[in-house]
C-alpha positions in Angstrom: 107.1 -60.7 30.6 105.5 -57.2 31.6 107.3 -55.0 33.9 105.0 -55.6 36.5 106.3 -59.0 36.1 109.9 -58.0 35.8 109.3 -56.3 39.2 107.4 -58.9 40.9 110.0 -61.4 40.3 112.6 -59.6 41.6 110.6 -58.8 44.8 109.4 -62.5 44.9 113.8 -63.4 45.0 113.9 -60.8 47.7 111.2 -61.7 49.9 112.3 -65.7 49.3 116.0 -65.1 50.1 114.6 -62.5 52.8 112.9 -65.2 54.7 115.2 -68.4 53.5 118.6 -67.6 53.5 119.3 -63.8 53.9 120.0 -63.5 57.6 122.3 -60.3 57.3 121.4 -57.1 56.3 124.4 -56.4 53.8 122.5 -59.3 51.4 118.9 -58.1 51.9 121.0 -54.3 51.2 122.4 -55.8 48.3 119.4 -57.2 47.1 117.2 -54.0 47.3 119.7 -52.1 45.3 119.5 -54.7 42.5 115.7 -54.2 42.8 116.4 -50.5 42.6 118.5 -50.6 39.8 116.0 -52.7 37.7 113.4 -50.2 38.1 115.6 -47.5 37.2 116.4 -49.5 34.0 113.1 -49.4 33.3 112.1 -46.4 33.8 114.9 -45.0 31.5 113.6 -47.9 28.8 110.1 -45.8 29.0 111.8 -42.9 28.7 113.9 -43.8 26.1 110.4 -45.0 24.1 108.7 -41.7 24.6 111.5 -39.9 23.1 111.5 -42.2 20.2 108.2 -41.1 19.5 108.9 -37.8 19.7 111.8 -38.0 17.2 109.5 -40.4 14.7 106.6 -37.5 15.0 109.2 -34.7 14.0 110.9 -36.9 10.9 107.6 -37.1 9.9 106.6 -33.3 9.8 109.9 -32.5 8.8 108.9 -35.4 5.8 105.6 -33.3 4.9 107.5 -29.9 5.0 110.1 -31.2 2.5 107.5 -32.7 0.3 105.3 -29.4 0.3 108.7 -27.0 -0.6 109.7 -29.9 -3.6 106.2 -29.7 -4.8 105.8 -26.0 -4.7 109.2 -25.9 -6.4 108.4 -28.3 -8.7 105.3 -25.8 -9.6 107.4 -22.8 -9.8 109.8 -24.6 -12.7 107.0 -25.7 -14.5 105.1 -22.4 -14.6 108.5 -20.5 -15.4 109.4 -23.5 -18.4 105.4 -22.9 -19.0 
């Protein structure tokens, strides 16, 4: 289920208990903060994904640097033992 989805089916259960059963405001209140609150999840989710990105990018330059500073060490030994 996209979020779209996620979002339209909580709207859906509003506007159906809005029109069906919710008569007082307290449960259509109620109702709207859960909606709130689910978009809010998913906005952090996103959030939460984009900074996972940004962590994976880093490891992996990090990764590179280490690899060039072994290698070039590596070199050094061998040209000193050389």
């Amino acid at each position: 289920m996209t979020d779209q989805e996620m979002a339209d089916a909580v709207c859906c259960s509003i506007d159906m208990h809005g029109h069906d059963r919710c008569t007082e405001q307290s449960e259509w209140d109620e109702l709207k903060a859960e909606q709130d609150w689910v978009y809010a999840l998913l906005a952090e989710r996103d959030a939460l994904r984009i900074r996972v990105v940004e962590l994976e990018d880093r490891v992996a330059r990090s990764a590179k640097l280490i690899e060039k500073a072994v290698g070039k060490l590596g070199g050094d030994a061998q040209h000193k033992a050389g």
